[in-house]
Phi, psi and omega in degrees: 000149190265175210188140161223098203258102148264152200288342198175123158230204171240314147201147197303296217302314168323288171323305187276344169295300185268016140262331165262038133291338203230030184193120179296100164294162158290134166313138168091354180316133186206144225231121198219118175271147135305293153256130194226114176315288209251038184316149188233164180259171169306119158079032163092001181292157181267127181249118182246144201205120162333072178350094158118335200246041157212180172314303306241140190207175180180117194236148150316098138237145217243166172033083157205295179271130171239343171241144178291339190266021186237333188324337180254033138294353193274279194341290198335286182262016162295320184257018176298327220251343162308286173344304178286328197272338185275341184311269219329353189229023172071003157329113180251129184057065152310135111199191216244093184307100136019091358273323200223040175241125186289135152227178180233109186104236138241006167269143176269140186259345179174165178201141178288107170247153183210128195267176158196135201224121175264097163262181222276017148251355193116330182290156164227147177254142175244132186246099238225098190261173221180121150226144180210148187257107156257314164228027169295159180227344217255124198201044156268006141234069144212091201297354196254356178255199174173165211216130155355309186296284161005267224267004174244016173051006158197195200289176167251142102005044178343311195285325207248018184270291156008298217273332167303340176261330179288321174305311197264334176283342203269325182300332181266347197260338184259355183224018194305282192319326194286327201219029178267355156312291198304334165286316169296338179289291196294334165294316180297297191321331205264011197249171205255122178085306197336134166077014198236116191313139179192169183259139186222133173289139189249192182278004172257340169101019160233153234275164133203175173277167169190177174223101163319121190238354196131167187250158170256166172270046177240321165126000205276116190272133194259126180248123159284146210237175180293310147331325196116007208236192206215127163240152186278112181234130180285151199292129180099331152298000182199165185199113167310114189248109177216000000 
């Protein structure tokens, strides 16, 4: 896979969008900052990160999605294969806050955005960015986050993650047709909170109760509500209070 490491950007995800517009890249082609100026979060929130001491990466995948009502299959086995990539390295009680933020514990460690572009055949290309906190120590004024370093007492190998990761979406991205039951069953196991009474805020700023039951297939997170009854929520529309 080809890899493009820069000293400073403004965001990996942007750079790699206006390059593989204007250059046929390779699948899996990937882009790794020191620094990233205007990093974004889901839905335009700003992802802010220590210089020279995380993650921040952004990789290119091409023939995985073919259908639009299908895209958050990528969530799927993106962060599925995060996951898989922090087992390995001993990251203790992963899992993935509803839609694309890895956590540990109850503090967050990273979060996923993924851009995706339908071009004029039809292919759709994905641009899949990853921030991860790895040997930052310092998160004072952000009390819900924390880094690899934190919370496992010593350093990471920053640089070699990337390729851990990558490694773990192409295995999973290659047995996708075959085993995406089994991969949406192992993403519901894996969210954060699932199945546990908690409050949650809606777009009107008001509080309710609710029980996480699962996602549709679509991405849309599904709450059991008090009533009984299972309402849907689109990313932003609803906020976890924990």
């Amino acid at each position: 896979m080809k890899l493009i490491k820069l000293d400073a950007i403004d965001s990996t995800n942007d750079f790699l969008k206006a390059l593989s517009s204007q250059d046929e890249l390779n699948n899996f082609t990937m882009v790794t900052a020191e620094n990233q100026t205007k990093g974004k979060g889901q839905m335009g929130a700003k992802w802010e990160s220590e210089s020279g001491k995380n993650l921040i990466m952004s990789v290119l995948v091409k023939d995985f999605l073919c259908d639009i009502e299908k895209v958050f299959n990528m969530s799927v086995v993106v962060s599925l294969a995060v996951l898989e990539a922090l087992k390995s390295l001993s990251v203790p009680n992963l899992s993935i806050k509803w839609p694309n933020d890895i956590m540990s514990y109850n503090k967050k460690i990273g979060g996923i955005l993924i851009e995706n572009t339908i071009k004029s055949d039809g292919r759709i290309m994905s641009v899949v960015g990853l921030g991860l906190n790895v040997n930052q120590e310092n998160f004072e004024h952000l009390p819900h986050a924390s880094s690899l370093k934190v919370i496992c007492n010593r350093e990471f190998d920053k640089d070699s993650l990337p390729f851990l990761i990558i490694e773990k979406m192409k295995e999973r991205i290659e047995v996708w047709e075959t085993n995406s039951a089994f991969f949406w069953e192992e993403y519901f196991n894996s969210l954060f909170r699932k199945g546990v009474p908690m409050p949650f805020n809606n777009l009107h700023d008001k509080n309710f109760m609710g029980i996480i039951k699962g996602v549709s297939p679509v991405g849309k997170l599904q709450v059991l509500l008090e009533d009984d009854s299972v309402a849907e929520f689109e990313i932003k529309e609803i906020q976890m209070l924990y």
